[in-house]
Structure formats: structure tokens, C-alpha cells
C-alpha positions in Angstrom: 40.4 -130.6 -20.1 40.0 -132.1 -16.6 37.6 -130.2 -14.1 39.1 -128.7 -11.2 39.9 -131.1 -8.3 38.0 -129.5 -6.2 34.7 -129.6 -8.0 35.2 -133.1 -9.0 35.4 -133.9 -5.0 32.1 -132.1 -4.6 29.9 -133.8 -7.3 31.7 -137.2 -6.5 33.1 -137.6 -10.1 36.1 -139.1 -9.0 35.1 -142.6 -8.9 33.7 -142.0 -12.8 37.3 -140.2 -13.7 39.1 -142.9 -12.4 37.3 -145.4 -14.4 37.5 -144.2 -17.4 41.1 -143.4 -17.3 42.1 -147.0 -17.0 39.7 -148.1 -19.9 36.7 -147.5 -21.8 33.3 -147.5 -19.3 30.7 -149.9 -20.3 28.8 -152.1 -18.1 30.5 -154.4 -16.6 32.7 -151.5 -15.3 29.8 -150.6 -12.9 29.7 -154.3 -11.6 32.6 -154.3 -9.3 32.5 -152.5 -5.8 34.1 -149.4 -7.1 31.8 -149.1 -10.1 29.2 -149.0 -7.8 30.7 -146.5 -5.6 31.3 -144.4 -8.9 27.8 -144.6 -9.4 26.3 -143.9 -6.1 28.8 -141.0 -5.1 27.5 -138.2 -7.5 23.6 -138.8 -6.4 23.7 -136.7 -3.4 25.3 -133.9 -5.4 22.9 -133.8 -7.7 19.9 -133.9 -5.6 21.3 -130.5 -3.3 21.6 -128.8 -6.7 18.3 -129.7 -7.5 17.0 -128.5 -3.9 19.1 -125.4 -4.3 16.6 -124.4 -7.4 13.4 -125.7 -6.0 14.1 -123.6 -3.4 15.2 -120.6 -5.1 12.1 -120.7 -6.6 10.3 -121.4 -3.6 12.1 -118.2 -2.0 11.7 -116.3 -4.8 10.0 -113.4 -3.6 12.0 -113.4 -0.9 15.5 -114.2 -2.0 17.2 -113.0 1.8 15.3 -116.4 2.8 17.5 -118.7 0.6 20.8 -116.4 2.1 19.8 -117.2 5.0 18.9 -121.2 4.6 22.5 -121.6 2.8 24.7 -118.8 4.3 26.1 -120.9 7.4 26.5 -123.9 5.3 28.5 -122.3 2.5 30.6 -120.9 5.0 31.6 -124.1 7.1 32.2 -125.6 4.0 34.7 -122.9 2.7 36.4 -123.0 6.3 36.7 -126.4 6.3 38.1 -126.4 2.8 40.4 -124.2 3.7 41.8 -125.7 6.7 41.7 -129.0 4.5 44.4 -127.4 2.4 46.3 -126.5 5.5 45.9 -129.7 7.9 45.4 -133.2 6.7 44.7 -135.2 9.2 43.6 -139.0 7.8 43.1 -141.6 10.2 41.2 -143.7 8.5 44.3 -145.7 7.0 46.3 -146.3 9.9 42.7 -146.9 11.8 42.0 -149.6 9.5 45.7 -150.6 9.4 46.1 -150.9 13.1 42.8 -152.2 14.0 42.3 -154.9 11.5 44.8 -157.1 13.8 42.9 -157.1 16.1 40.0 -158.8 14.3 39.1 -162.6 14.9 38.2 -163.2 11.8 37.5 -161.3 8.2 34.2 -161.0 6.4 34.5 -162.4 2.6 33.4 -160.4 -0.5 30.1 -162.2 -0.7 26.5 -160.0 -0.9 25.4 -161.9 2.2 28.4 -160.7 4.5 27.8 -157.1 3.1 24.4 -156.9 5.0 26.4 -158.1 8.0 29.4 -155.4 7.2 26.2 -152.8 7.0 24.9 -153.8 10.2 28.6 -153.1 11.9 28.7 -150.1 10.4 25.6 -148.9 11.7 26.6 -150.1 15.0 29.8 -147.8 14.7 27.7 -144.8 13.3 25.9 -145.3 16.7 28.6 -145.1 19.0 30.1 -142.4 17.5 27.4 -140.6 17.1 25.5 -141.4 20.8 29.3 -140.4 22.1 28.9 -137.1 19.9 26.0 -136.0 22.0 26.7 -137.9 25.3 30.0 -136.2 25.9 30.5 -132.6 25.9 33.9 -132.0 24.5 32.7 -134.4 21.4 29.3 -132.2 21.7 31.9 -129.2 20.9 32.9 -131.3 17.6 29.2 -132.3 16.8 27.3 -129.2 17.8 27.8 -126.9 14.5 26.0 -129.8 12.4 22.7 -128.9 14.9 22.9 -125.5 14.8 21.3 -124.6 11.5 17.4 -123.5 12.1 16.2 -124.8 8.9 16.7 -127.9 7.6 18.1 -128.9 3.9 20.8 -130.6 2.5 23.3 -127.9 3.0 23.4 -128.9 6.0 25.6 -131.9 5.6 28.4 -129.7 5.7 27.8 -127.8 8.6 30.7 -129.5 10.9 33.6 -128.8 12.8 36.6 -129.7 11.0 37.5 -132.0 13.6 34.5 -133.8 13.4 35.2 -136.1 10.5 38.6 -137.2 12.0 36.3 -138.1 15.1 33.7 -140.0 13.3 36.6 -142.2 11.1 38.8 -142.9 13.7 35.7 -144.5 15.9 33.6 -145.7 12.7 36.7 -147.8 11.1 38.2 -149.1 14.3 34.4 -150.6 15.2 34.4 -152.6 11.8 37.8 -153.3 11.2 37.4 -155.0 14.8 34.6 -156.7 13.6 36.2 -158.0 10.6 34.7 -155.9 7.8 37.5 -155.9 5.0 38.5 -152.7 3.5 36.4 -153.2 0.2 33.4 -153.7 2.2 33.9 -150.9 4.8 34.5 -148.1 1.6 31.5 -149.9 -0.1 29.0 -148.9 3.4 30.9 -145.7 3.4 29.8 -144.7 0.0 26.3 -145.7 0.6 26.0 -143.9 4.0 27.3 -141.0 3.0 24.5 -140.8 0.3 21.7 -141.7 2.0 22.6 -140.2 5.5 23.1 -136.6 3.3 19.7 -137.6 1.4 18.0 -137.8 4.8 18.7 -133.6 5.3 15.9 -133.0 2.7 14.1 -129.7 3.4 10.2 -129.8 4.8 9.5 -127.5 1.7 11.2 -130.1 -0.9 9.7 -133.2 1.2 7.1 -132.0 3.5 6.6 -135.2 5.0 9.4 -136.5 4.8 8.6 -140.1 4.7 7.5 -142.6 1.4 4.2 -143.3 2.9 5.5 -147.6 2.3 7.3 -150.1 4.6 10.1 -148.2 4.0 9.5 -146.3 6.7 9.5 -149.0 9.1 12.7 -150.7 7.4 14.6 -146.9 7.3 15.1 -144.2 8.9 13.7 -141.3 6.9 14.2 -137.6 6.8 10.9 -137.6 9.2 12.8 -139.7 11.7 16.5 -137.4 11.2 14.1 -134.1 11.7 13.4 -135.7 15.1 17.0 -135.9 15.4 18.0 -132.4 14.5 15.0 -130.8 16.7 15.3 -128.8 20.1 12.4 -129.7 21.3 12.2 -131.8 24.7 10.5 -134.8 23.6 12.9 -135.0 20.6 16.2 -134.2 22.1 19.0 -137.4 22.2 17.1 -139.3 19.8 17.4 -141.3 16.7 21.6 -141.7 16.7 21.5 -144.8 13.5 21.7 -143.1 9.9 19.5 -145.8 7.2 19.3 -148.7 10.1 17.0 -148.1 12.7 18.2 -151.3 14.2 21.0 -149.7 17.1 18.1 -147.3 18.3 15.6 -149.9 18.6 17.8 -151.8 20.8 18.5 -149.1 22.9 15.6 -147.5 22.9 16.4 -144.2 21.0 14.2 -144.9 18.5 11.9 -142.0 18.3 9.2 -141.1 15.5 7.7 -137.6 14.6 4.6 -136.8 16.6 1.9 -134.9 13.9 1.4 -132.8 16.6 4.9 -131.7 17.6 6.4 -130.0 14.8 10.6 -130.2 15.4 12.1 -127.5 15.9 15.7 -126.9 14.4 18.9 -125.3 16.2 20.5 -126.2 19.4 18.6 -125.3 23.0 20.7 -122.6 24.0 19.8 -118.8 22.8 21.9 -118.4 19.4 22.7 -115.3 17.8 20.8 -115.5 14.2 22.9 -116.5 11.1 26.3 -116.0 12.7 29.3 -117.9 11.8 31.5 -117.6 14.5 28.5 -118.1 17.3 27.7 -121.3 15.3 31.1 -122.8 15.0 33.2 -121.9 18.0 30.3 -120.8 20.4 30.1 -124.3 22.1 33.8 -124.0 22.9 33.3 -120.5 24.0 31.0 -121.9 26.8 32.9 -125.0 27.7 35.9 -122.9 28.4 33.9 -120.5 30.3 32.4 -123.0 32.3 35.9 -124.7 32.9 37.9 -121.4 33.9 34.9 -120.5 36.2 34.9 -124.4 37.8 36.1 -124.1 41.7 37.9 -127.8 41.7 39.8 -129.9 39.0 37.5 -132.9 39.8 34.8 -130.1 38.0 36.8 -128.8 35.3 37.6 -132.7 34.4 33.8 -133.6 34.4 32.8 -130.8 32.4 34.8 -131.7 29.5 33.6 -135.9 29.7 29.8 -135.3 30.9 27.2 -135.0 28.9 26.1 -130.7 27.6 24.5 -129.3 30.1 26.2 -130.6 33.5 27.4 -128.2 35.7 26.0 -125.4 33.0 23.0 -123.3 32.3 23.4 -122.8 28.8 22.2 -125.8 27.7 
């Protein structure tokens, strides 16, 4: 008997179910690109099940602390399941269809042009993430992901629903530009998507957050994504690459924890505690107050494309 869809979807079983219902797994089944992404896809699963206990145990004394840590999380992820069933909106298909023309040339399925495909892809992640936080009615998309006060790998899905369509659409349209083949593109997908969920670890499950090696100069670390995810002035509009530091170095985003700053989690504006519907549509609450409120068109226009904050007090 087959486990639901849906929960085969959430421990990333899929790749593993379709392998072994073509033939037998042994292997050399694991040694082409979607063996590997068969492999990699159920890690992050695992690991937020194993966070979930450490920190029920951590909590267990006080159990309202783990409601709190998970409740928003759950929640977005239910809602966006549910509009999922309602809306399907996949771009990343026609993105890769459309924009792969456009390429001059196209990367060959060699190990040497996947760390150039990586590269790309980082380069996308950045732009669509700087773009996230640089324009307000993508800040709108973005902004439930930062609202969360404690950090943990629930937090991965805390999102807008639109979000996703957002980040594929800019993210497969950069590489298929650049020539990254389909194969390669799913292959840095795969691996992102682990790592840049693995990087949500909680303080309690990683208080440092770093590997205390040369990793942390090669990587970005859940240290450096804390940064990220902080409120805190000297953090704020930082570290935008997921594994790659490379993008923020370059553009000089690149910040590292300070020992004695410690980040603080949420957005800057005043939040009402553990509410949904403050956390998911608040932002566009406030954008259309500040529009319907603006005394010219030139205003409402530029509060919509400028960054959060322009023209408002709330942020």
C-alpha cells in the first residue's frame, strides 16, 4: 500500500518511489542525477522531525513554547496546501521552455559545468531574493518567511503562496539564460532546497550555528542566515546567497554574526504575537493603506516598486 501523496511530497519520497517502480534499487540507481536527487530530497525531512523532538524535549516543561515555535508554520503550510489544491500555478516549465532560446550556448552534463550551473544558480537565488527585500510589493510576497520570532526549520514553510511562483519564474529564467540544461538546473534545485532549509536550524538545536572548520568561510551557515532573518539594524538587508557566499561578497552584502549582537527574529514593525492573519496578509494590509492614503498616483506607484519603508512609518 502506497503512502498518501501528500506525505510522500513532504518527506521527499518521490524520487525513491519512482525508482523503484521502474526496477529494482541497487547502486548504480543512485549514480545518475535523479538517484542523487532521490537521495538528497528526504534529508531535510528528516532532520525537522528530528528538531521537532529535540525540541519537544527541550520544551518539555513548558509545552505552550513548542505551540508557539510551530504554530505559524503549521499553519502557512496547511494554507498553502490548501490553496495548492485550488490554484496551480507552475511556471517553472514554460520559464525554462521560453527562456532556454534565449541562451547562447548550453552547459554539458559534465561535473565541472555543474559547479558553474551552481554558481548561476546562486546568482539567480540573489536576484530574486535581493528583489524580494528591495521592492515592496515583492517584500509583501517575502515578508511572512521573516515574520516568525524564533528560528527553526519550520520555518521553511512560512511563505506566501505566491512566493514560490515568484522565486521560479526569476530563478529558472536567470539559468536557463545562462545555459544551465534542465538536468542540471533540477540537480541545484534539489541541493538548495536541502541545504537552504538545513540552514533554518534552531539556536537551541545548533547554538552556534557554525562547524567551527573552513566551512564556514566556503558556506554560508545557519550563523550567517540568523543574520539574515534578524531585525536588528546592523543586520537588516544582508546575506541574500543561500550555500554560496560568493553574490554577497561581490556586492558587499556579506555580513557575519557579531558575538556581541545577538539577531533578533521577526520583521521591524510592531507584530501582534503568534497571529496568523497579522503574519500573512499584514504587510498587504499596510501597503494598501499606505496606497489609498497616497495624495498623487506618482506616490501610490512608488510605493508599490520602492523598497519597505518609503513613504511609510511602519517599517
Amino acid at each position: 500500500m502506497k503512502l498518501p501523496e501528500a506525505l510522500v511530497n513532504f518527506f521527499g519520497l518521490g524520487g525513491i518511489e519512482t525508482l523503484t517502480s521502474t526496477h529494482p534499487l541497487t547502486l548504480a540507481s543512485f549514480r545518475s542525477i535523479a538517484g542523487i536527487e532521490a537521495v538528497v530530497s528526504p534529508i531535510f525531512p528528516a532532520i525537522l522531525v528530528c528538531e521537532i523532538v529535540f525540541l519537544a524535549w527541550a520544551y518539555h516543561r513548558s509545552p505552550h513554547r513548542l505551540y508557539a515555535v510551530y504554530k505559524i508554520p503549521v499553519l502557512m503550510y496547511a494554507f498553502n496546501w490548501i490553496i495548492g489544491l485550488l490554484i496551480n500555478i507552475d511556471v517553472f516549465l514554460w520559464t525554462q521552455r521560453h527562456f532556454t532560446v534565449l541562451a547562447p550556448f548550453t552547459a554539458p552534463l559534465h561535473v565541472v559545468w555543474f559547479f558553474y550551473a551552481y554558481v548561476v544558480w546562486e546568482l539567480s537565488h540573489f536576484v530574486y531574493h535581493w528583489t524580494c527585500h528591495k521592492v515592496r510589493l515583492l517584500w509583501v510576497l517575502h515578508s511572512p518567511h521573516h515574520a516568525p520570532k524564533h528560528m527553526n526549520l519550520g520555518v521553511i514553510f512560512a511563505a506566501f503562496f505566491l512566493q514560490g511562483t515568484y522565486a521560479n519564474f526569476v530563478r529558472t529564467a536567470i539559468c536557463s539564460i545562462l545555459g544551465v540544461p534542465m538536468e542540471l538546473l533540477i540537480l541545484c534545485m534539489v541541493i538548495d532546497a536541502c541545504w537552504g532549509s538545513l540552514i533554518h536550524f534552531s539556536e537551541e538545536a545548533w547554538p552556534s550555528g557554525r562547524s567551527g572548520c573552513f566551512l564556514d568561510s566556503l558556506l554560508l551557515m545557519p550563523s550567517d542566515h540568523r543574520v539574515h532573518h534578524s531585525s536588528n539594524p546592523e543586520y537588516i538587508d544582508t546575506n541574500y546567497c543561500n550555500a554560496l557566499p560568493i553574490w554577497d561578497k561581490l556586492f558587499g552584502t556579506l555580513r557575519r554574526e557579531i558575538p556581541a549582537i545577538r539577531p533578533r527574529y521577526g520583521l521591524s514593525r510592531p507584530q501582534k504575537p503568534n497571529d496568523f492573519t497579522d503574519t500573512y496578509f499584514g504587510e498587504i494590509g499596510l501597503l494598501w493603506r499606505d496606497v489609498r492614503n497616497a495624495d498623487t498616483w506618482k506616490k501610490r506607484a512608488l510605493l508599490v516598486v520602492m523598497p519597505p519603508g518609503w513613504g511609510s512609518t511602519d517599517h
